[in-house]
PLY file of the C-alpha trace (Angstrom):
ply
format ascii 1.0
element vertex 335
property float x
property float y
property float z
element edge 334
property int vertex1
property int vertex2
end_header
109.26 56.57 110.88
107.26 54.29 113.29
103.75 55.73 114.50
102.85 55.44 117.87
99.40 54.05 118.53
98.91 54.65 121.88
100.63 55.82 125.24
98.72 53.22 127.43
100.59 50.76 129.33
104.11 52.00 128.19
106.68 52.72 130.76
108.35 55.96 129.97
111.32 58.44 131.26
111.50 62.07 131.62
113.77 64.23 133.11
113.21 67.95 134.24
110.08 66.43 135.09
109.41 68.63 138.11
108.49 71.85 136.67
107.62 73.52 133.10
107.19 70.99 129.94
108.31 68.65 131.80
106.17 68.55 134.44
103.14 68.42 131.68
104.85 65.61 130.00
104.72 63.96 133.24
101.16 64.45 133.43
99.40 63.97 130.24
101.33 60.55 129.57
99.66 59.26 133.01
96.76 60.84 132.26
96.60 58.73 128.96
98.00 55.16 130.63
101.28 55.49 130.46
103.56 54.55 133.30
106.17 57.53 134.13
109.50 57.79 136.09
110.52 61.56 136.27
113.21 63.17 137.71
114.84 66.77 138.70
117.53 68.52 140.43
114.88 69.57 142.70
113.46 66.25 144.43
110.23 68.36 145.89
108.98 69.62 142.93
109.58 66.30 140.96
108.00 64.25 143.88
105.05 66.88 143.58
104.76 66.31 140.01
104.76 62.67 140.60
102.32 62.71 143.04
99.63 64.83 141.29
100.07 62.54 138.43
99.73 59.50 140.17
96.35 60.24 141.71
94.90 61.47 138.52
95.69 58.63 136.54
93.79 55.40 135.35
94.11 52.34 137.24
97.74 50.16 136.70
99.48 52.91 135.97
102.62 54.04 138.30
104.52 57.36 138.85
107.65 57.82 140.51
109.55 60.63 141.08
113.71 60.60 141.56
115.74 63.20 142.59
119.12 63.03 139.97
121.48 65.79 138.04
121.24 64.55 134.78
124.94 66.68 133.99
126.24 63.60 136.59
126.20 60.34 134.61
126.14 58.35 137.50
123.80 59.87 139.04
121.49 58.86 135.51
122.08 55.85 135.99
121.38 55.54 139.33
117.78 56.72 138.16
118.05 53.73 135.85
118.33 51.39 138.21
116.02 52.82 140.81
113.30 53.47 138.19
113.51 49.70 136.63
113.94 48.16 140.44
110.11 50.73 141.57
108.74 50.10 137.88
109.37 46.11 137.91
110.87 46.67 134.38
113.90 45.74 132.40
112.55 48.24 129.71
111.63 51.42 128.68
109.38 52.78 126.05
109.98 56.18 125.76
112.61 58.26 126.88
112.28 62.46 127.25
115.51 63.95 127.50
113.90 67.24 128.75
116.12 68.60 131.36
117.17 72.00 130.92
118.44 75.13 131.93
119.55 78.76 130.35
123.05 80.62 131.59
126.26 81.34 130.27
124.90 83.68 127.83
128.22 85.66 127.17
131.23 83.44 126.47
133.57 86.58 127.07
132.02 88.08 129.96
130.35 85.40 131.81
132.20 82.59 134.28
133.72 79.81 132.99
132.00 77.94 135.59
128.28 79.16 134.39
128.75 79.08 130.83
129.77 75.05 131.47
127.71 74.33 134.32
124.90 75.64 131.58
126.37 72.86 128.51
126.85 70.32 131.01
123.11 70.33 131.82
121.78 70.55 128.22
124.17 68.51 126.24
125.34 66.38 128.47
122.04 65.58 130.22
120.33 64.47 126.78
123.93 62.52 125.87
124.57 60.61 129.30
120.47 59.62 129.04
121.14 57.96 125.43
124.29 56.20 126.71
122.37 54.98 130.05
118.98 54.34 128.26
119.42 52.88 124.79
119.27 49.05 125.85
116.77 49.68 127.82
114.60 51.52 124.49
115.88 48.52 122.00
115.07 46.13 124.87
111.70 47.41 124.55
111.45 46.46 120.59
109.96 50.05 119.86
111.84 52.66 121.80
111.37 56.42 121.41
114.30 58.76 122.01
113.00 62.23 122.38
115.64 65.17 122.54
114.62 68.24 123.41
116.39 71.18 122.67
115.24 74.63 120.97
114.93 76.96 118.15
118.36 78.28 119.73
119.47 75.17 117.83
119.45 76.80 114.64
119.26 80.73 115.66
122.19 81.24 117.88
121.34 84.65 118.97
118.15 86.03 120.76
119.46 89.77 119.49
121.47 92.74 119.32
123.23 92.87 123.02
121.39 89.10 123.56
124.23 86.54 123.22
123.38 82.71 124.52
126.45 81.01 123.49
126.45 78.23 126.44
122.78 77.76 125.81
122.85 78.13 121.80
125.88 75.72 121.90
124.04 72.90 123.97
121.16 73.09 121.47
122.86 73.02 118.18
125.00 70.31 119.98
121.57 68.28 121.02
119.95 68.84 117.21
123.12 67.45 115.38
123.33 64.37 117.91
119.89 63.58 117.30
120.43 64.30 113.60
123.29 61.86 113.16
121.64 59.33 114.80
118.88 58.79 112.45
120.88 57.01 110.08
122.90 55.47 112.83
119.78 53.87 114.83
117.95 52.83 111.17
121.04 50.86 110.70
122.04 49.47 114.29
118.85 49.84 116.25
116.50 49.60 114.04
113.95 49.01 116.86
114.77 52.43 118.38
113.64 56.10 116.59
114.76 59.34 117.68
113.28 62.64 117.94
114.61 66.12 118.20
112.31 69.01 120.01
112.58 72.33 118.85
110.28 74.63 120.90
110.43 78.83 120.30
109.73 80.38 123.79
107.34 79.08 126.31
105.70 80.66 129.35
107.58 78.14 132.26
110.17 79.59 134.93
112.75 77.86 133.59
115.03 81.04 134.17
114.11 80.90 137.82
115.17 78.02 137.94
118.00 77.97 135.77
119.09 80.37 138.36
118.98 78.06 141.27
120.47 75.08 139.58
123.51 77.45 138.62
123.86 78.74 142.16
122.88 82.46 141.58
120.65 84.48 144.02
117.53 84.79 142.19
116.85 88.64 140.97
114.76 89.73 144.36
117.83 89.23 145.99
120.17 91.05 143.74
121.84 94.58 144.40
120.18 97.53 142.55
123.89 97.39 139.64
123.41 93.54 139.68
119.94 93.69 138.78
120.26 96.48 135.89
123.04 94.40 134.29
120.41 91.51 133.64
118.55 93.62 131.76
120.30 93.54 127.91
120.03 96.59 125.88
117.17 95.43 123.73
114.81 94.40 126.60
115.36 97.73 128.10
114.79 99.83 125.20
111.22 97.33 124.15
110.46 98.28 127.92
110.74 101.71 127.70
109.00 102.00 124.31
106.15 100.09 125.83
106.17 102.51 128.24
106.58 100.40 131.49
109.48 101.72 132.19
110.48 106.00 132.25
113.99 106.35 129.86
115.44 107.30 133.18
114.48 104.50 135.13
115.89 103.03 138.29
116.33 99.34 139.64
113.83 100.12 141.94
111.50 100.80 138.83
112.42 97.93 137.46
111.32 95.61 140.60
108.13 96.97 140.53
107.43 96.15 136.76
108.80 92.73 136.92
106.61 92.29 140.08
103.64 93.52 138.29
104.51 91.61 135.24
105.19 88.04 136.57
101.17 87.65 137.70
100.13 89.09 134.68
101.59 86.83 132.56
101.16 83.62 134.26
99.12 81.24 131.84
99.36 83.82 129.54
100.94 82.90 125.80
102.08 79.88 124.86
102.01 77.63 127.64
104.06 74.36 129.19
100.52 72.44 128.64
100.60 73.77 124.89
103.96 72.74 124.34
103.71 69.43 126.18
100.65 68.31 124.15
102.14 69.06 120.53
105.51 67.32 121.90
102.83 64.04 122.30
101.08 64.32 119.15
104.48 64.31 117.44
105.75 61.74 119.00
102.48 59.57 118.41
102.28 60.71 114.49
105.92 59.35 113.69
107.50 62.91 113.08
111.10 63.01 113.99
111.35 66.85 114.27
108.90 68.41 116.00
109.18 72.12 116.24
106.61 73.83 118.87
105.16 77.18 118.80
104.71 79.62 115.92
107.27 81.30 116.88
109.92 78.40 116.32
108.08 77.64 112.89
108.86 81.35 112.10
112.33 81.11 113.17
112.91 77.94 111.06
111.29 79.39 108.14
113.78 82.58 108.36
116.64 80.64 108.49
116.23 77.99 105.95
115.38 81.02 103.52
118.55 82.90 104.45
121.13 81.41 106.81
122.35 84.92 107.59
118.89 86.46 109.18
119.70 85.97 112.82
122.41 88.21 112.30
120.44 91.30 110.82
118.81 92.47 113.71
116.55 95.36 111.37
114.62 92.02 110.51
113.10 91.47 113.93
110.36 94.10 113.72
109.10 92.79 110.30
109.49 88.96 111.39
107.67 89.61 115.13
105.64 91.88 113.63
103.11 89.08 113.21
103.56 87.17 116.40
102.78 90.58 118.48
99.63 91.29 116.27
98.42 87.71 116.45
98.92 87.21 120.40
97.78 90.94 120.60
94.08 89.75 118.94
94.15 86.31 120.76
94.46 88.38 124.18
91.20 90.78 123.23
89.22 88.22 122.20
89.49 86.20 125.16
86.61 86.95 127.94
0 1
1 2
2 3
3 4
4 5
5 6
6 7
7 8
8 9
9 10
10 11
11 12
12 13
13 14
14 15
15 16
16 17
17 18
18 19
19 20
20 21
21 22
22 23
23 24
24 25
25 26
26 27
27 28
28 29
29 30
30 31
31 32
32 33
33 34
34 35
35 36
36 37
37 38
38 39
39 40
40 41
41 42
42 43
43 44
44 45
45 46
46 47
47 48
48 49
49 50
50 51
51 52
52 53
53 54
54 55
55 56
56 57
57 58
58 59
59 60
60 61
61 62
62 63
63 64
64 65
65 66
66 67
67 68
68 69
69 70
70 71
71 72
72 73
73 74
74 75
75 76
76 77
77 78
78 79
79 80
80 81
81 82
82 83
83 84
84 85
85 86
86 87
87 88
88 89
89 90
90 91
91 92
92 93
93 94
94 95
95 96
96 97
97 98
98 99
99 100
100 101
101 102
102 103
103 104
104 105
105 106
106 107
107 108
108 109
109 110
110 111
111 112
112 113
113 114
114 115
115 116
116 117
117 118
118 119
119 120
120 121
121 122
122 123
123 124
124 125
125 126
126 127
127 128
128 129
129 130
130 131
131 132
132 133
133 134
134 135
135 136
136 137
137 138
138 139
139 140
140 141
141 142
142 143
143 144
144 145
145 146
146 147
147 148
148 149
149 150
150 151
151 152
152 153
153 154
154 155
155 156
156 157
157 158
158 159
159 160
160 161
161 162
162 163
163 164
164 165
165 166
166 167
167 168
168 169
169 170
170 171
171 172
172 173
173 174
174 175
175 176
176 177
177 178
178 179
179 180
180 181
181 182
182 183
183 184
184 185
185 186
186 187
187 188
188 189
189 190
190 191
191 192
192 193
193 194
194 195
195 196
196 197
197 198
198 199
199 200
200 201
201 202
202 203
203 204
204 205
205 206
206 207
207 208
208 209
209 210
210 211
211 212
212 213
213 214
214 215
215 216
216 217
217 218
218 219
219 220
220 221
221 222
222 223
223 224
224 225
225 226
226 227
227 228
228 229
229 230
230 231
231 232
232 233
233 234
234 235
235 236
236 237
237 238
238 239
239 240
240 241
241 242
242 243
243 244
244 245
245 246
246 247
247 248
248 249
249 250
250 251
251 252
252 253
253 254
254 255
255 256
256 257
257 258
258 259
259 260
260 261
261 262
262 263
263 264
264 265
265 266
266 267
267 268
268 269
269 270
270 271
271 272
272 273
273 274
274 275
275 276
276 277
277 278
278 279
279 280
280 281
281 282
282 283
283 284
284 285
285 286
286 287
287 288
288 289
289 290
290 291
291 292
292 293
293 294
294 295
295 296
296 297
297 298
298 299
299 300
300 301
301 302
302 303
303 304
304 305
305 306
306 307
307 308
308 309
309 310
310 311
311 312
312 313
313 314
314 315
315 316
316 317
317 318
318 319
319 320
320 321
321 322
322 323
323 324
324 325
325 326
326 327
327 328
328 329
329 330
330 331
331 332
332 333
333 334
């Protein structure tokens, strides 16, 4: 696989780039010379992504932010044309399929409209971006393809009560793509390698605005029933047994945890900067998988030992066991 020397004067393409890993993509490859075009369903937050970017960047490099629904494959290529036309380009370097978002979690339960709206975004997003960008990464004469998807992309459940079959299906769908087209760029494109993203959780507020993008009122705005069916039976019950919430508890209990919480843990765990940073060393080292977190390393290493563990929910204690203890010793010791 081809190495990377250095991000510096390379023009490359993310999408999602206006919040989360995205956003930090955005930055760290101006940051280290390298010419972005981002885009987002949400054209504030991308142009504010953009914009922070641009002014802390080295001189001759260029950001631009583009509003575009990456499920909409004209509307990708439309960002093709307006990044090459505001870039002065008829390349890329790199392209970051990052866009993303997390519904349809029951396929029996939940709309029809969620669970596709949901695949559309993840699967189609990264697929309509390798259709619209390919030339433009063998054009370049050593193109990057980077798929992101997650560790849902080999553990297709987050649990017992915790389906995420829209969002599961997208991933697996995004890891065999990139998979298969290994062998199919070394042979065709040989100018062109892919990589495939695999990150456990991350603190972003990508379910906020997964939310938004799916048309659902976001869950300050939800009746007291609508709000206590979010909550899946094993959230609830590590809730209670961490005593934030009585075994009796009420919505309106639950509004003032998850009002208390969200402050708490902002920066806290593994953060977007975190992820964003490991996705660039990858990339730079050659590695076509990159998996990022421990917690995705964990997940990997359960499942290649024994392709039925996501299924025997006993084993999450014992394999989070760990994770808790380790984040638990990182939190006292810092200051």
């Amino acid at each position: 696989m081809m190495a990377v020397d250095s991000f510096a004067g390379k023009l490359a393409v993310v999408t999602g780039g206006g919040a989360g890993i995205g956003r930090q993509l955005v930055h760290q490859l101006a940051a280290q010379g390298c010419s972005v075009a981002a885009c987002d369903l949400n054209p504030d937050s991308v142009a504010a992504t953009a914009a922070t970017a641009w002014a802390l960047a080295p001189p001759g490099v260029a950001v631009t932010g583009h509003p575009c629904d990456v499920s909409d494959e004209a509307q990708v290529q439309r960002f093709r044309d307006e990044l090459l036309a505001e870039h002065a380009s008829d390349h890329v370097d790199l392209v970051f399929a990052n866009a993303g978002i997390f519904g349809g979690a029951s396929f029996v339960k939940d709309s029809r409209e969620e669970w596709e709206r949901t695949f559309d975004t993840n699967w189609r997003g990264v697929y309509f971006c390798a259709r619209t960008f390919l030339p433009l990464l063998i054009a370049s004469g050593d193109g990057v393809l980077v798929n992101t998807c997650s560790a849902a992309g080999f553990w297709a459940t987050a649990g017992a009560g915790a389906p995420i079959t829209a969002y599961s299906t997208s991933e697996f769908a995004i890891k065999g793509f990139s998979e298969a087209l290994i062998e199919d760029l070394r042979s065709n494109a040989p100018q062109v390698r892919v990589v495939v993203v695999m990150p456990g959780v991350v603190n972003t507020d990508i379910y906020l605005n997964s939310r938004r993008a799916l048309g659902l009122p976001e869950w300050d705005r939800l009746s007291d029933a609508e709000l206590l069916e979010l909550l899946p039976d094993h959230a609830r019950n590590t809730l209670i047994e961490m005593e934030l919430l009585p075994e009796d508890f009420s919505a309106d209990d639950l509004r003032q945890v998850i009002r208390r919480m969200k402050p708490e843990l902002q920066d806290k765990g593994f953060t977007a900067p975190q992820a964003a940073t490991i996705i660039l060393d990858g990339v730079r080292s050659g590695a076509w998988r990159i998996l990022v977190g421990e917690e995705a390393k964990m997940l990997d290493e359960h499942v290649r030992a024994n392709p039925e563990a996501p299924f025997h929910y006993e084993n999450y204690a014992e394999m989070y066991g760990p994770l808790i203890a380790q984040a638990e010793a990182s939190a006292v010791s810092e200051p």
